[in-house]
Backbone as CSV, one residue per row, in Angstrom:
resi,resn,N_x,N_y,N_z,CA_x,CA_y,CA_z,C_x,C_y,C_z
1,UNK,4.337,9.327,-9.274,2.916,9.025,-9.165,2.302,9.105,-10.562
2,UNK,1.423,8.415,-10.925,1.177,8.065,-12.487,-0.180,9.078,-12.557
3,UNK,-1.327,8.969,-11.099,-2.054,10.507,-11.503,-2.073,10.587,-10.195
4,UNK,-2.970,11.696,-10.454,-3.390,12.200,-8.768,-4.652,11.374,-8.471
5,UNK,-4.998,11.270,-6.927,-5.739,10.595,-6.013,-7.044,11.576,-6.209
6,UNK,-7.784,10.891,-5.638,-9.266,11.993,-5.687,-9.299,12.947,-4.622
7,UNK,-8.362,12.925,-3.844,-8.231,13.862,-3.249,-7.581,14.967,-3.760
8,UNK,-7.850,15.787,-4.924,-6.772,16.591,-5.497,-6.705,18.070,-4.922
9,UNK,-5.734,18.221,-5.097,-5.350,19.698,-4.717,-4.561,20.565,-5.874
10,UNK,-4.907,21.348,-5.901,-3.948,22.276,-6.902,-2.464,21.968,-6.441
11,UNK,-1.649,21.692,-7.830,-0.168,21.104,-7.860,0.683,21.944,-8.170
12,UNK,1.749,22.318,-7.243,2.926,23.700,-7.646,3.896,22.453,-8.359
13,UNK,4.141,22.953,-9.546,5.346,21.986,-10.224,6.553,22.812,-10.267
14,UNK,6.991,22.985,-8.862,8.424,23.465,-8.951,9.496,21.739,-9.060
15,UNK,9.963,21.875,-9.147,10.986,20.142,-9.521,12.301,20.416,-9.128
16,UNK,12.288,19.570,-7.875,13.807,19.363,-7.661,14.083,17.692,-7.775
17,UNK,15.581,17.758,-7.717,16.445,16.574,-8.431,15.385,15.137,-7.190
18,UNK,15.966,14.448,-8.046,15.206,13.165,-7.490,15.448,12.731,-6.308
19,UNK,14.975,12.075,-5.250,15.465,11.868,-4.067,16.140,10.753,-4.185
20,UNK,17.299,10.716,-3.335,18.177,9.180,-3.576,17.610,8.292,-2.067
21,UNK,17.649,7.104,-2.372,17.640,6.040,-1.106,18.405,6.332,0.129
22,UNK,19.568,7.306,0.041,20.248,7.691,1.604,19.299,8.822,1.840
23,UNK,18.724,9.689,1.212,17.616,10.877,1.385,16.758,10.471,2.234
24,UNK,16.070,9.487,2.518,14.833,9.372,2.165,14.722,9.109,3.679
25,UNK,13.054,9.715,4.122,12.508,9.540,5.671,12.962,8.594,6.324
26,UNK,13.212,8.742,7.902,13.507,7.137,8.376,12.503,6.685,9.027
27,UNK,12.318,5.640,8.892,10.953,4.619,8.884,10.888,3.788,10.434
28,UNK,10.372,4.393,11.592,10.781,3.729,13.042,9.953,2.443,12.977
29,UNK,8.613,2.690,11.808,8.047,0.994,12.632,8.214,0.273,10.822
30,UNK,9.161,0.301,10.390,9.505,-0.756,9.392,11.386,-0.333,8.956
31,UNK,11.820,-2.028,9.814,13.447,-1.995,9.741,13.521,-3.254,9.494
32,UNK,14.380,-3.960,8.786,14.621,-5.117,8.447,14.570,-6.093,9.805
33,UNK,13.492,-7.385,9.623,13.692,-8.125,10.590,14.543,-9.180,10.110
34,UNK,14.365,-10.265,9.962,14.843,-11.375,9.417,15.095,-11.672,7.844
35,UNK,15.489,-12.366,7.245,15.971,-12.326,5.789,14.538,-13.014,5.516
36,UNK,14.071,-11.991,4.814,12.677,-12.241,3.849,11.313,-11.584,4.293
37,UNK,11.967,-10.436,5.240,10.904,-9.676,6.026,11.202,-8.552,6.397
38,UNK,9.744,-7.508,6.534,10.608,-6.178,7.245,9.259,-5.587,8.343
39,UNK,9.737,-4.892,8.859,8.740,-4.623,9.919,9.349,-3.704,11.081
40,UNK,8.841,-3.249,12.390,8.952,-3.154,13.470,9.677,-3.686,14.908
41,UNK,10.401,-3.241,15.207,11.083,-3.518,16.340,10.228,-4.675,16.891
42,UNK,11.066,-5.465,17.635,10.063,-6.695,18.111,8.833,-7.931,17.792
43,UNK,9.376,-7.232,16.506,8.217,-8.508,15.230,9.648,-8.694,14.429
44,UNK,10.953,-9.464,15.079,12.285,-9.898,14.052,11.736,-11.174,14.130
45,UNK,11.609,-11.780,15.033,11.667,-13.110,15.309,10.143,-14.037,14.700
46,UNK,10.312,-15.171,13.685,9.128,-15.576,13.467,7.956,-14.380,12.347
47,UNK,8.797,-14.183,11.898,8.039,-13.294,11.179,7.232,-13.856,9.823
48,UNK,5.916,-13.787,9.492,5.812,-14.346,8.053,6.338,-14.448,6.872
49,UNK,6.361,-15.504,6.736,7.255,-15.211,5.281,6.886,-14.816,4.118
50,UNK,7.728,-14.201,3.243,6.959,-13.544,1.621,6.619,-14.553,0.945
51,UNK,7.318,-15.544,1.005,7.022,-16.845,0.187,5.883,-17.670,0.133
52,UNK,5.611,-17.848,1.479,4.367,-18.402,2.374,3.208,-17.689,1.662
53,UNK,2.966,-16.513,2.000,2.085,-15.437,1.619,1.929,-15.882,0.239
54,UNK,2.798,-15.319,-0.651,3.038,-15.515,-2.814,2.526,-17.253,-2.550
55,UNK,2.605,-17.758,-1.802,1.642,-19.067,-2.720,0.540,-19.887,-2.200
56,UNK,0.317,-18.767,-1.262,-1.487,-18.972,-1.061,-1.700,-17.588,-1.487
57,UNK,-1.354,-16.964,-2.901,-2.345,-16.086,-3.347,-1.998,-16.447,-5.034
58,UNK,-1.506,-17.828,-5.122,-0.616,-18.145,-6.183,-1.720,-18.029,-7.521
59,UNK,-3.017,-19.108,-7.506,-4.238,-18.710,-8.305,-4.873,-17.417,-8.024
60,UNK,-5.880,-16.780,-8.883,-6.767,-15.715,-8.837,-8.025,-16.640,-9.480
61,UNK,-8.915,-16.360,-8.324,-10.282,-16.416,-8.373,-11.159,-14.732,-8.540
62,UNK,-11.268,-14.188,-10.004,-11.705,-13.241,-9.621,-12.848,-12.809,-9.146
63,UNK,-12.793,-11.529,-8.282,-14.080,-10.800,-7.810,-14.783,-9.301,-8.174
64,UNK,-13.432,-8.888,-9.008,-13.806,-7.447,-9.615,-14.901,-8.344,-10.664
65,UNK,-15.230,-7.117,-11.552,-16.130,-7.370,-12.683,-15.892,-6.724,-13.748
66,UNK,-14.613,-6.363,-13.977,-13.572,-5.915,-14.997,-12.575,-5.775,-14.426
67,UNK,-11.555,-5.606,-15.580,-10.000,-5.085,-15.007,-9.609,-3.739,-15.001
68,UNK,-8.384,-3.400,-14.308,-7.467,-2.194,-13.885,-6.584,-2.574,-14.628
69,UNK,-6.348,-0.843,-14.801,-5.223,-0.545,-15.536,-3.969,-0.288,-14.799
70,UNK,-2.609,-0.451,-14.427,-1.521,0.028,-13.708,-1.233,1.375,-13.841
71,UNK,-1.309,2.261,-15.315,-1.253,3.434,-15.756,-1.851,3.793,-16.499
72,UNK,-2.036,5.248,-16.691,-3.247,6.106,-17.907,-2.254,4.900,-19.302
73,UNK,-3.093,4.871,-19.796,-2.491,4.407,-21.497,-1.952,2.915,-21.565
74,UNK,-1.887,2.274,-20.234,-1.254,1.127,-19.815,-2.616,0.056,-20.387
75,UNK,-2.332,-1.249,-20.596,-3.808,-2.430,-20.661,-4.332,-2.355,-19.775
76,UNK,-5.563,-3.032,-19.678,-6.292,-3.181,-18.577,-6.425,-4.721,-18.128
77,UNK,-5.605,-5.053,-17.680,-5.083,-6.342,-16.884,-5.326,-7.040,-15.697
78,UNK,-5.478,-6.007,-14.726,-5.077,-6.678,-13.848,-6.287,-6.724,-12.806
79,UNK,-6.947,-7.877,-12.481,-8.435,-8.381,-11.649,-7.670,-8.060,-10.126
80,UNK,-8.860,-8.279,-9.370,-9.122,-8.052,-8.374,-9.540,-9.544,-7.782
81,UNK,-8.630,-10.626,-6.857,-8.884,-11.871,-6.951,-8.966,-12.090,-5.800
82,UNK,-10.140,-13.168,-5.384,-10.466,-13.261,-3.855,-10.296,-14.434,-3.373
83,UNK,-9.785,-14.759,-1.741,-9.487,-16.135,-1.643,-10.146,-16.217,0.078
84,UNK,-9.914,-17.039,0.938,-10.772,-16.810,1.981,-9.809,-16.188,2.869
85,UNK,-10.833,-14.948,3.295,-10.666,-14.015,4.163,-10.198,-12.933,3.677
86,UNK,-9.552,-12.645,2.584,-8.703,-11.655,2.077,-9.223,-11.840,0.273
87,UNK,-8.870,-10.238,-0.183,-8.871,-10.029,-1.877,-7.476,-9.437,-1.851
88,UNK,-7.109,-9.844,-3.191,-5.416,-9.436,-3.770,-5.455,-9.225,-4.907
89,UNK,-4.580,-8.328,-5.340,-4.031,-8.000,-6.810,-2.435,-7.629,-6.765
90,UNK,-2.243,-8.201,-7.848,-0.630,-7.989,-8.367,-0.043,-7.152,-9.193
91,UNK,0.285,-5.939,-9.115,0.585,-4.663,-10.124,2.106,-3.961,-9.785
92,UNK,1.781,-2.747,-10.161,3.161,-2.155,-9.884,3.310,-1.358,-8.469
93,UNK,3.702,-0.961,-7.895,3.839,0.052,-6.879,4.182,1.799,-7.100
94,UNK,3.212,2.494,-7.713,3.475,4.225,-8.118,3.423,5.064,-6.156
95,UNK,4.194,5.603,-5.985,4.516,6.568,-4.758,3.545,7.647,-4.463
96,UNK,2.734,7.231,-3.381,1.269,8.221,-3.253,2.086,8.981,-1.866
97,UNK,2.328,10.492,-2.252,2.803,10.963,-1.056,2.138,12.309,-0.776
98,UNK,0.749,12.204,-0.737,-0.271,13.050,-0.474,-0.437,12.916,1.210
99,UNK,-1.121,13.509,1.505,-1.357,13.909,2.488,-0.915,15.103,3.615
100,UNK,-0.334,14.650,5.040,0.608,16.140,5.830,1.811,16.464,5.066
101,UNK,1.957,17.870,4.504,3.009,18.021,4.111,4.562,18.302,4.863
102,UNK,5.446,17.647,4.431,6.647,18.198,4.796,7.731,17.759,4.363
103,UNK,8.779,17.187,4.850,10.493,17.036,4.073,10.462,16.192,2.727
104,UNK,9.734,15.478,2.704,9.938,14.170,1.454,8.680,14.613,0.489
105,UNK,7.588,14.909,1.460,6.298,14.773,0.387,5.597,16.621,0.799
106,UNK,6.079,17.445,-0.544,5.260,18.081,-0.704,5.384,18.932,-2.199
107,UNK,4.826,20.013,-2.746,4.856,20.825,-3.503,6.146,20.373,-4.720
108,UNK,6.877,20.292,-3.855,8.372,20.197,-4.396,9.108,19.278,-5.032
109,UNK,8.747,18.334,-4.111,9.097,16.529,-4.192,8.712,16.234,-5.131
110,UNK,6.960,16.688,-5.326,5.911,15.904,-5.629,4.768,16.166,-6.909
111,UNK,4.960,17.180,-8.190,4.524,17.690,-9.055,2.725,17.462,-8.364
112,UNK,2.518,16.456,-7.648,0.769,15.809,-7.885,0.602,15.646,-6.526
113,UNK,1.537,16.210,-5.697,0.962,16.269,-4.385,-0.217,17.032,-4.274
114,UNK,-0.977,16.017,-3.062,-2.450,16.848,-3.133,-2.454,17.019,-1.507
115,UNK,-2.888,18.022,-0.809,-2.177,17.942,0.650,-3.934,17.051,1.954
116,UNK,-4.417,16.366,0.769,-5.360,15.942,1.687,-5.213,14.266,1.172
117,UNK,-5.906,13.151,2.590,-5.990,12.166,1.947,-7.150,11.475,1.499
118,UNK,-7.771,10.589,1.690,-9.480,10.065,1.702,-9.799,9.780,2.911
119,UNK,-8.876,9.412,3.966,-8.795,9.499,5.162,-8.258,9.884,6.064
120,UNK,-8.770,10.257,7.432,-8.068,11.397,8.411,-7.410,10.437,9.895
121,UNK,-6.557,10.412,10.549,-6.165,10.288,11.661,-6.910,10.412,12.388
122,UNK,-6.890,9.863,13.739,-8.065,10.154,14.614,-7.967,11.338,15.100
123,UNK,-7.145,12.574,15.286,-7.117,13.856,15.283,-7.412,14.494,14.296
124,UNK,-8.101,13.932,13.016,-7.953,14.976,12.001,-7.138,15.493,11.062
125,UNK,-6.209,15.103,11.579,-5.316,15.963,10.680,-4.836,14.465,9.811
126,UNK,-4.373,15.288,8.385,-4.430,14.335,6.958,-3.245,12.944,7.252
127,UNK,-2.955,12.025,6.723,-2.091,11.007,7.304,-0.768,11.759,6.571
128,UNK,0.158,10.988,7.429,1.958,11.230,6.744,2.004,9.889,5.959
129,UNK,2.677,10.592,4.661,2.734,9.324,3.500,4.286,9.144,4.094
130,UNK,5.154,10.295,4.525,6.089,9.611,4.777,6.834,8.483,5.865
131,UNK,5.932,8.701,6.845,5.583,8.160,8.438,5.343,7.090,7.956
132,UNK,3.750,6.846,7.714,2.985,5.779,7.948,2.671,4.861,6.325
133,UNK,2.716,3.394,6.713,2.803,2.483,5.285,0.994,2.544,4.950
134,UNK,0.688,3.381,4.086,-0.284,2.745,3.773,-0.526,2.566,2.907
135,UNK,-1.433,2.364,2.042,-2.055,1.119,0.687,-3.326,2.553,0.106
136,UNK,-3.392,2.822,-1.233,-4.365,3.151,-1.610,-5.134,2.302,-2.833
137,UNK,-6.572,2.542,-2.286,-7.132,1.045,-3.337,-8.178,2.632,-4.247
138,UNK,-8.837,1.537,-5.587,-9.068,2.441,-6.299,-10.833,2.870,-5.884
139,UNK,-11.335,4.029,-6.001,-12.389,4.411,-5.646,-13.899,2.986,-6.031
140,UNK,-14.500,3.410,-5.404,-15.693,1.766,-5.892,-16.130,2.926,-6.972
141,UNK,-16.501,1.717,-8.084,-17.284,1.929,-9.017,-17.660,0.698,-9.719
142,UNK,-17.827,0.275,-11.320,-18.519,-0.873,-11.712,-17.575,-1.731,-11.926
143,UNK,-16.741,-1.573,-11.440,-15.216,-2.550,-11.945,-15.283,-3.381,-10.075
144,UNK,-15.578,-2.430,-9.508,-15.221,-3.258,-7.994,-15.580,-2.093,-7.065
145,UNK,-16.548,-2.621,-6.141,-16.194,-1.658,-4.976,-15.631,-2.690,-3.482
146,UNK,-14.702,-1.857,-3.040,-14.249,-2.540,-2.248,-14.508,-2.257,-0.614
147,UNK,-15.579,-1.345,-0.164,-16.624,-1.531,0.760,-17.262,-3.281,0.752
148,UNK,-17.567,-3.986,-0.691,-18.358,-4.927,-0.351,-17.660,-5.827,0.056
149,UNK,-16.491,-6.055,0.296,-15.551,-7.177,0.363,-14.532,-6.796,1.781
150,UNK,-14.868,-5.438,2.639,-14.871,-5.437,3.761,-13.230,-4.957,4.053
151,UNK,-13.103,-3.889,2.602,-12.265,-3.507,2.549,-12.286,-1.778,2.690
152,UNK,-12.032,-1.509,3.520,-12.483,0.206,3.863,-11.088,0.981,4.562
153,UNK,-11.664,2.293,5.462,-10.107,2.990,6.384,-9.738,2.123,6.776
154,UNK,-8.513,2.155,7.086,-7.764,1.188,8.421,-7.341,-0.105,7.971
155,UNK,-8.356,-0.575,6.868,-8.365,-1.935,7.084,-6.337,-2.537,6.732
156,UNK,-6.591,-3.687,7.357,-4.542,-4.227,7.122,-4.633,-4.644,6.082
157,UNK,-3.286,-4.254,5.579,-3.179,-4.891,4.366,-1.517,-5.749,4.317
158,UNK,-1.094,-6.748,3.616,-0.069,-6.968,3.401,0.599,-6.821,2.332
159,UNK,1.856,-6.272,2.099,2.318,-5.778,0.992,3.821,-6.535,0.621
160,UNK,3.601,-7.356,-0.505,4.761,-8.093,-0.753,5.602,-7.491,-1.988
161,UNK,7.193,-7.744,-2.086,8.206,-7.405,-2.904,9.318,-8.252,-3.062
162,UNK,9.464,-8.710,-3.567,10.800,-9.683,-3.683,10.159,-10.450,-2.209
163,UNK,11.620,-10.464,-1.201,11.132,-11.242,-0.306,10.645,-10.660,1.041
164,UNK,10.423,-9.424,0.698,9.628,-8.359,2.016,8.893,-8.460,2.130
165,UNK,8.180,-8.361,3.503,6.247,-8.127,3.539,6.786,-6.801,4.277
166,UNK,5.678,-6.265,3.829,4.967,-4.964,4.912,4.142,-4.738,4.945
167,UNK,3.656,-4.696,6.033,2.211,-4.641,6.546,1.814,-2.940,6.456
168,UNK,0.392,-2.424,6.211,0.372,-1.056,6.231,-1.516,-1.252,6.274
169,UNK,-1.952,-0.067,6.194,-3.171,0.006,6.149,-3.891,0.748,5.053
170,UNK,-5.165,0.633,4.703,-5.888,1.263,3.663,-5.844,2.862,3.835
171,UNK,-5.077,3.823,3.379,-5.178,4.782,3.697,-6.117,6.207,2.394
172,UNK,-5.690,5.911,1.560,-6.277,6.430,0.418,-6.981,6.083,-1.006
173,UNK,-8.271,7.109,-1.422,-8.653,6.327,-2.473,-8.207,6.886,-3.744
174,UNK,-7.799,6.135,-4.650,-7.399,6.144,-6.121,-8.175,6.694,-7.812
175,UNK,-7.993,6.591,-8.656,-8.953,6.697,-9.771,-9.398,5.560,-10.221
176,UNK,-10.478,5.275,-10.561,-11.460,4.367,-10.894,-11.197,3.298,-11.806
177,UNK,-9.924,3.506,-12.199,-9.453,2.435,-13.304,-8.438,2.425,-13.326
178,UNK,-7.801,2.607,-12.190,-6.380,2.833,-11.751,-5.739,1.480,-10.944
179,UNK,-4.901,0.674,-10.657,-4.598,-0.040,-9.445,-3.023,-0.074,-9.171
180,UNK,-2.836,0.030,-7.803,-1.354,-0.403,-7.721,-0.670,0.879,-6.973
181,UNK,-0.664,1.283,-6.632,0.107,2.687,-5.065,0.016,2.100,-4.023
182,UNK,0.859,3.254,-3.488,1.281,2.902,-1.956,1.870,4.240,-1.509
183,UNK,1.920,4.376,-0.163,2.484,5.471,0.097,4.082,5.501,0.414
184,UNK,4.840,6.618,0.299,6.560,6.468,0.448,6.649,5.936,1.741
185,UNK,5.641,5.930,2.590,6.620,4.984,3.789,6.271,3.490,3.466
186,UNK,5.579,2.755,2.702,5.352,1.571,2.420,6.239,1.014,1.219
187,UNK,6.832,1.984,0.521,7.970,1.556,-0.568,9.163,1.768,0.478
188,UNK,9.388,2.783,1.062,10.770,2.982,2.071,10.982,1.372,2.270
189,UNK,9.597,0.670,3.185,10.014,-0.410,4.127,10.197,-1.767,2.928
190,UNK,9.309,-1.608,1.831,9.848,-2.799,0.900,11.167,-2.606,0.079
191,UNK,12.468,-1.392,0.411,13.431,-1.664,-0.111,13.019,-0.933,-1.408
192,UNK,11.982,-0.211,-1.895,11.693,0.599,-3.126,11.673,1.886,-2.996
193,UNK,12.680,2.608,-4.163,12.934,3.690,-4.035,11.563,4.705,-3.960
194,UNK,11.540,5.468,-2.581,10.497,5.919,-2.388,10.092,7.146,-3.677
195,UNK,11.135,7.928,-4.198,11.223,9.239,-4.767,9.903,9.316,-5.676
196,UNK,8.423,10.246,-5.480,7.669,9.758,-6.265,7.885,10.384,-7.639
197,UNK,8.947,11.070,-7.962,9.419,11.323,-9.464,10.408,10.249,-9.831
198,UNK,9.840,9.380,-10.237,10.610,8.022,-11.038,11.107,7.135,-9.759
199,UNK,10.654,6.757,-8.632,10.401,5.806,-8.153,9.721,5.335,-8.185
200,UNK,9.180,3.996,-6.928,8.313,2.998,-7.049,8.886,1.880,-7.938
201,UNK,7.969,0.796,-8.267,8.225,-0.337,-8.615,7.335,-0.728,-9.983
202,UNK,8.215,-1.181,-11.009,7.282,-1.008,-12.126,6.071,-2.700,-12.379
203,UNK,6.916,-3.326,-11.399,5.606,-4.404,-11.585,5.916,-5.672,-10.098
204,UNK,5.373,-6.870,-10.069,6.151,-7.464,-8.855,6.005,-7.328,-7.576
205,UNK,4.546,-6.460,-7.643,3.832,-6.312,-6.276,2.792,-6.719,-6.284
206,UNK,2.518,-7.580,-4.627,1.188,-8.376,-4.635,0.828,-7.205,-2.978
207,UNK,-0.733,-7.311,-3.460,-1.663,-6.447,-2.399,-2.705,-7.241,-1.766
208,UNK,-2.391,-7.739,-0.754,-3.266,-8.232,0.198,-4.069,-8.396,0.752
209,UNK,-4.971,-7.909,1.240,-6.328,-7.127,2.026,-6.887,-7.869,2.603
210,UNK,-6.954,-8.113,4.243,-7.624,-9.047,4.915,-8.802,-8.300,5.378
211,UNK,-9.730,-9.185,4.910,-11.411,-8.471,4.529,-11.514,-8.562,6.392
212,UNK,-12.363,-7.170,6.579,-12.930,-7.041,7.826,-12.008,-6.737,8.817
213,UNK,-10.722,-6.663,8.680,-9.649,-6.097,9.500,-10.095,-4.346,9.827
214,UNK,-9.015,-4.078,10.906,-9.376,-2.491,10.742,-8.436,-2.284,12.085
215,UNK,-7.597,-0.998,11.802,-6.512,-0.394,13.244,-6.642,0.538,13.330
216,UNK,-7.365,1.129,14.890,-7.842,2.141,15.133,-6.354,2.540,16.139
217,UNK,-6.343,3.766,16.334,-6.292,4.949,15.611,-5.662,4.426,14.065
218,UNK,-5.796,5.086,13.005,-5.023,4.188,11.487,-3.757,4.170,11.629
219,UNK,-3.570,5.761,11.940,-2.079,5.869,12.235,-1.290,5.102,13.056
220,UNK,-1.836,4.157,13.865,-0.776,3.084,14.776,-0.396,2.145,14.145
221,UNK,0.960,2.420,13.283,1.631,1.547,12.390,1.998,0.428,12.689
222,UNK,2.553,0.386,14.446,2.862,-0.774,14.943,1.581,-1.690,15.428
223,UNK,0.408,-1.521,16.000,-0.788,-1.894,15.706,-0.858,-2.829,14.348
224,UNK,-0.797,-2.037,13.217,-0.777,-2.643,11.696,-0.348,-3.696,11.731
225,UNK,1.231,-3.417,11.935,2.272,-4.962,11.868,1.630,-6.198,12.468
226,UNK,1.336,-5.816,13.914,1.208,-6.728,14.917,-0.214,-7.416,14.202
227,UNK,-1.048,-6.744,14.133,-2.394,-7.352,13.689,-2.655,-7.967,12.374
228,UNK,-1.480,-7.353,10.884,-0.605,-7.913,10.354,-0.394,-9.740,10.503
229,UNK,0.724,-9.318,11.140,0.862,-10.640,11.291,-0.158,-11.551,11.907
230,UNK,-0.639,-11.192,12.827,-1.541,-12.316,13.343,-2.644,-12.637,11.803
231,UNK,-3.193,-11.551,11.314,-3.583,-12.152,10.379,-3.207,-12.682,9.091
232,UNK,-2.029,-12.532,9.128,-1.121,-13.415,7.861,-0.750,-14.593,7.994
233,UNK,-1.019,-15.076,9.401,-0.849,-16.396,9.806,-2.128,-17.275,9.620
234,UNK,-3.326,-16.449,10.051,-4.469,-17.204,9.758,-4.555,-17.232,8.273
235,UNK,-4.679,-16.228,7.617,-4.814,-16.000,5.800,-4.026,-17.778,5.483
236,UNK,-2.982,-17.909,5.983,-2.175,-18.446,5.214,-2.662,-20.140,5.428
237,UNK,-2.954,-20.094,6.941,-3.680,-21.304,7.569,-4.999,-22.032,6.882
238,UNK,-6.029,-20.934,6.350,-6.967,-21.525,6.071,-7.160,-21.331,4.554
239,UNK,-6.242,-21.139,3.530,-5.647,-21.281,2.356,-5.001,-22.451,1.802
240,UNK,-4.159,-23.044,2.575,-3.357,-24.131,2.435,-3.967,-25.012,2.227
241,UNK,-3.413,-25.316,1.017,-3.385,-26.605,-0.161,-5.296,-26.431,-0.673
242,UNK,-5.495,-25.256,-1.434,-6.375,-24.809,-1.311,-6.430,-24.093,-3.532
């Protein structure tokens, strides 16, 4: 993780060895469906494609009003670009594994684990970064807030990698000039090493956000997918040749 989330918590930096890809949580609602996709039991068949997606988000029309940086010390590059129905950006993927603590994400794992998220489950209690795929976007401020563009909790997001999508939801907010996380169950399902000490993905990720979406309870991952897809089909429908 490149910093901590605004949700911070005091960080025990005890450090153990890195987690390897056979380590790592198993992921019930994201398993390989078809070649160029990953997802949930019963979303194999007909699934959107990554390709489809990468080129109706191929231009950027931007909507921020400055750029993000990927890391502290990194340029500040990368806009915030809007197309109909959805805003996207293309950065790296850093491993946000804040939230309920336990086997993959805590104290230990995680030098910057913070044990709360920006948003709660419908019980309250903080989300599992290792469970559930979700997306953290960066706090609103003068660069972008992303309340205005109908991007808030819950909302779906699609998350592309090579030729994976995964669908996940808005789960946490970021630093203000920050862009580009995800949580370890949203790198698990794109095939990226979740470990947030030197995992993640250093560039080659596109972030999705279909404005005005939203999956209640958040935590219903399979919800995500399903609603996901239905809206990756429209995104893609009223984009074309666009």
């Amino acid at each position: 993780m490149r910093a901590q989330s605004l949700t911070l918590a005091a960080a025990a930096a005890a450090l153990l060895a890195p987690t390897t890809i056979s380590d790592v949580a198993p992921l019930p609602d994201a398993v390989p469906e078809r070649a160029g996709n990953a997802g949930p039991p019963g979303n194999a068949a007909g699934g959107v494609r990554a390709a489809d997606l990468l080129a109706a988000v191929r231009d950027c029309m931007p909507v921020s009003h400055g750029l993000y940086r990927t890391d502290d010390g990194a340029p500040a590059d990368i806009p915030v670009c809007g197309k109909r129905g959805a805003v996207f950006w293309k950065a790296d993927l850093d491993i946000d594994c804040d939230g309920r603590r336990g086997r993959y994400c805590n104290e230990s794992t995680d030098p910057l684990f913070a044990d709360a998220t920006a948003f709660q489950q419908s019980d309250g209690n903080q989300l599992d970064a290792a469970a559930l795929p979700y997306v953290v976007v960066p706090a609103a401020s003068h660069i972008w807030d992303h309340e205005e563009h109908g991007v808030r909790s819950g909302t779906v997001a699609a998350v592309i990698h090579g030729d994976r999508v995964q669908y996940a939801v808005v789960g946490d907010l970021g630093p203000e000039g920050l862009i580009g996380e995800a949580s370890y169950a949203t790198a698990r399902g794109l095939g990226i090493r979740p470990d947030p000490q030197g995992g993640g993905a250093a560039s080659g990720v596109t972030y999705i956000f279909f404005e005005g979406s939203g999956v209640s309870p958040i935590e219903n991952a399979r919800a995500a997918v399903a609603e996901g897809e239905r809206l990756a089909r429209e995104f893609i429908r009223r984009n074309e040749d666009r």
